[in-house]
Structures are given as structure tokens and as C-alpha cells.
C-alpha positions as CSV (number, residue, x, y, z in Angstrom):
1,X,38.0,90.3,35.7
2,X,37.9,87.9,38.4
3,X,40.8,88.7,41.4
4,X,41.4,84.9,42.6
5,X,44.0,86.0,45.1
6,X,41.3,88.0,47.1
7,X,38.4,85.7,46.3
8,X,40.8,82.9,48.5
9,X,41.8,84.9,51.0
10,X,38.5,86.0,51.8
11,X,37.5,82.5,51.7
12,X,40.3,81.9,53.8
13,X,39.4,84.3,56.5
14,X,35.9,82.8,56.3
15,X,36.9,79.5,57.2
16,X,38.8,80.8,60.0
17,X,36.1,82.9,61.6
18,X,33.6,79.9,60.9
19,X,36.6,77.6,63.0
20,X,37.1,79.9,65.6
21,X,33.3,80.5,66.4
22,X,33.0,76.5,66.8
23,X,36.2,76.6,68.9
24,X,35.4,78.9,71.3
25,X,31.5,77.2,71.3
26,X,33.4,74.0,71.8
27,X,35.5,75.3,75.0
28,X,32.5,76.9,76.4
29,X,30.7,74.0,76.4
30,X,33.5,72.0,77.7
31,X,33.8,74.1,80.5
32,X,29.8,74.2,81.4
33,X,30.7,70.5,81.5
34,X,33.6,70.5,83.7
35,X,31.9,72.9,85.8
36,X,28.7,70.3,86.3
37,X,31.0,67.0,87.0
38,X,32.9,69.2,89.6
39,X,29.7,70.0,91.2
40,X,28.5,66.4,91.0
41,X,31.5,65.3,92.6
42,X,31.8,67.7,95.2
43,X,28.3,67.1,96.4
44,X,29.0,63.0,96.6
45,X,31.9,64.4,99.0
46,X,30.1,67.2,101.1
47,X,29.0,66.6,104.1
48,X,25.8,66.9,105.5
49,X,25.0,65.9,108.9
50,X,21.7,64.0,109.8
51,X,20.3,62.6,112.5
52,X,20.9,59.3,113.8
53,X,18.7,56.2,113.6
54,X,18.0,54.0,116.8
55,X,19.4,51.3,115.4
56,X,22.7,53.2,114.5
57,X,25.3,51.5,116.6
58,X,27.5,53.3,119.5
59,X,30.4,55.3,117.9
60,X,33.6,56.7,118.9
61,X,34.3,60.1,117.3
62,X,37.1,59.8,114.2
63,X,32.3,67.0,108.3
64,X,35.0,68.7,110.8
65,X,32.9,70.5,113.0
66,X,34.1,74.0,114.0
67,X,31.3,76.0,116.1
68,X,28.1,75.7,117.9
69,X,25.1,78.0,118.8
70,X,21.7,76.9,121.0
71,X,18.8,78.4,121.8
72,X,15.6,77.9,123.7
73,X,12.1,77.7,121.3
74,X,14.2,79.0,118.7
75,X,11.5,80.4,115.5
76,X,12.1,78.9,112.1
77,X,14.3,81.3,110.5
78,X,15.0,81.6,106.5
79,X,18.6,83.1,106.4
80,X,21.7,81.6,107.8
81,X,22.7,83.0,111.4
82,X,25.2,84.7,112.0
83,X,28.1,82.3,113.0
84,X,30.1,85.7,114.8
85,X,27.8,84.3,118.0
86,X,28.6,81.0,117.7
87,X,30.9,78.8,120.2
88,X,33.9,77.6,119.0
89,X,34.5,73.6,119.8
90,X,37.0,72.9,122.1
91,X,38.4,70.0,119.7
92,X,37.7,69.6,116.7
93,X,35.8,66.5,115.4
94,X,36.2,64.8,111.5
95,X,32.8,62.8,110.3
96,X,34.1,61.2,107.1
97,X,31.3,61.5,104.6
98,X,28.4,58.9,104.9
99,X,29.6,57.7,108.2
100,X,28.7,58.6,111.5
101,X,29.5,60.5,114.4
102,X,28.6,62.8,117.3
103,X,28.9,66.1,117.9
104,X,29.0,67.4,122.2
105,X,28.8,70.8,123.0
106,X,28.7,71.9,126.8
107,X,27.5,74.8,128.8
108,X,30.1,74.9,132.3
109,X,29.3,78.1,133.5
110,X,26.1,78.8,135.5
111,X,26.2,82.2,135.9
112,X,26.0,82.2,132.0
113,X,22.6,83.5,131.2
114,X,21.8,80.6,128.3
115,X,22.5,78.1,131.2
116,X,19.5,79.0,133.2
117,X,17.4,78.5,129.7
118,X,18.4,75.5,128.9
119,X,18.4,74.3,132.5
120,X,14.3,75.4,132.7
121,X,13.8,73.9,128.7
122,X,14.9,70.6,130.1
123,X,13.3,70.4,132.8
124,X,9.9,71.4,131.8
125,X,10.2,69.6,128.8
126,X,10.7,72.3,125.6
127,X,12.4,72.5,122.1
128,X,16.0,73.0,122.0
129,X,17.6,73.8,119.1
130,X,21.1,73.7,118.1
131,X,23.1,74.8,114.9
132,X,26.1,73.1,114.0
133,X,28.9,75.2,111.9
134,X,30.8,72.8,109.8
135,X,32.9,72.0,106.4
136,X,34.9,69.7,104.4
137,X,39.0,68.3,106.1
138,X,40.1,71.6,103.7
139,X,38.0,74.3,105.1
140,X,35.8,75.1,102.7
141,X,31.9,74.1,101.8
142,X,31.0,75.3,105.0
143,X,27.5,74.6,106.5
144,X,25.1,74.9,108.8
145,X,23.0,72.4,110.0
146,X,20.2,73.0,112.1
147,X,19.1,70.4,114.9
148,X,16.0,70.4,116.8
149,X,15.7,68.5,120.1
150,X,12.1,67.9,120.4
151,X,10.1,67.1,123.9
152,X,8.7,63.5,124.4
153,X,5.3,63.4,124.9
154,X,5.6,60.6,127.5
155,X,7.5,63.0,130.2
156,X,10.8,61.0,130.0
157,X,14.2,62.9,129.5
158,X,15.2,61.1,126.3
159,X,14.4,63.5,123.4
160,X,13.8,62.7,119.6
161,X,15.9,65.2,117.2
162,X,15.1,66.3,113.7
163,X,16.9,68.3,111.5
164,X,15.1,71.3,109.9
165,X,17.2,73.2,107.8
166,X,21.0,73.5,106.1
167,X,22.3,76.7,104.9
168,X,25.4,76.9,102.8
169,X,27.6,79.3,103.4
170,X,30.5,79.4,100.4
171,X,28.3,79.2,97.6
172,X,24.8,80.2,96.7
173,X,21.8,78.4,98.7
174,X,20.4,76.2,96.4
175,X,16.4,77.9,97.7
């Protein structure tokens, strides 16, 4: 004979297994999704600095920028530096995303051995390079950008720059 009772309540527990399998697929998925927009969001807010254009226009300063490092002929390195060396910034100077700014560092004392360097790159005419330690007005997404002063081939003092590498440093590099 046919037991109807368990025959429903095993269809009942069916039903409820099938729902809770496409519930928890459902929230899963919803949260691979929230995770993507928050990405996509955060990288139309974090900045990134660049270099400037010749035609960019004179600005006075308003990414906060926190430290500072330079070196003479610096290699090309793959992984980040270590921001323990780095110079702190006396101030500290906010670069609203896709605007512009400037960034001034400073070397005052000459018995410092670095001033000597930079003193001889400039005035025979070699790379300098200089990483900027920055985030976002909270804090976090903080990055490194690396800046490369390059010689001019004509002799003169004014120098081209080039950026030549970012490294992130609160979330996985992206190489």
C-alpha cells in the first residue's frame, strides 16, 4: 500500500533542497556581482598619478600624497619598494581624481649623502628617478607611482618625465 504522508513529505523536503540550492546559487552570484561593481567603482575613483602635458596649465596644489624616495640611475625593478625608506612629506597634498597637481619634494641638507648624487646627476645630465607613496582622502588604495626624470639630449636643464611603473599596495598587483 501506498504511504501518501511520506511520499509528500519527501517531496516536500525535495522542493526545499531544490530552493535552497538556487538560493544560495542566487546569493553567490549576487555577491560576485556586487563584488565586480564595487571594483569598477573604486577604480573610476583611485587615483593614479601621471605625468603632465605641456600644455597643462599652471596649478596651485588643492591622490593625498604621503612619502617620497629618489635615487640616481635607479634599475627597473619588478616588486614594490620598500616604503620603510621612504621620506615622509612635510604637508600633505590632495589631487582630486582626474585633476591635476604637483608633488615637491626637497633635499636641505648637504652633508646628506643622496644630496651629493643628485647634485652630480643634474649636473652631468642623468636619470633621476623618484617614487611617489600615495592613496585615496581615507587612507587606503595605496600606491606607488614611479617617476623617471629623463636627461635632454640638447644639454638644457629642463627634463622630460615618464612614468614607468605603479605598484599597488592594499590589494593584489593586477601583473
Amino acid at each position: 500500500m501506498t504511504d501518501w504522508s511520506t511520499i509528500a513529505s519527501v517531496g516536500t523536503a525535495a522542493g526545499t533542497l531544490v530552493l535552497a540550492i538556487a538560493t544560495f546559487a542566487a546569493v553567490r552570484s549576487g555577491n560576485r556581482s556586487a563584488r565586480a561593481t564595487e571594483r569598477a567603482l573604486l577604480a573610476g575613483i583611485r587615483p593614479v598619478l601621471v605625468t603632465s602635458r605641456p600644455e597643462d596649465p599652471a596649478e596651485k596644489v588643492g591622490a593625498v600624497l604621503d612619502r617620497w624616495d629618489l635615487h640616481v640611475d635607479r634599475p627597473i625593478a619588478d616588486s614594490a619598494p620598500d616604503v620603510q625608506t621612504y621620506r615622509r612629506l612635510t604637508r600633505d597634498i590632495y589631487v582630486p581624481s582626474g585633476d591635476h597637481g604637483f608633488w615637491q619634494g626637497a633635499l636641505r641638507d648637504p652633508s646628506e649623502p643622496i644630496f651629493a648624487d643628485v647634485r652630480q646627476a643634474v649636473e652631468e645630465n642623468r636619470s633621476i628617478t623618484i617614487d611617489l607613496l600615495y592613496g585615496d582622502h581615507e587612507g587606503g588604495q595605496r600606491t606607488i607611482s614611479r617617476f623617471t626624470l629623463l636627461p635632454n639630449s640638447s644639454g638644457t636643464v629642463q627634463r622630460m618625465v615618464a612614468v614607468s611603473r605603479h605598484w599597488n599596495l592594499d590589494r593584489s598587483d593586477p601583473r
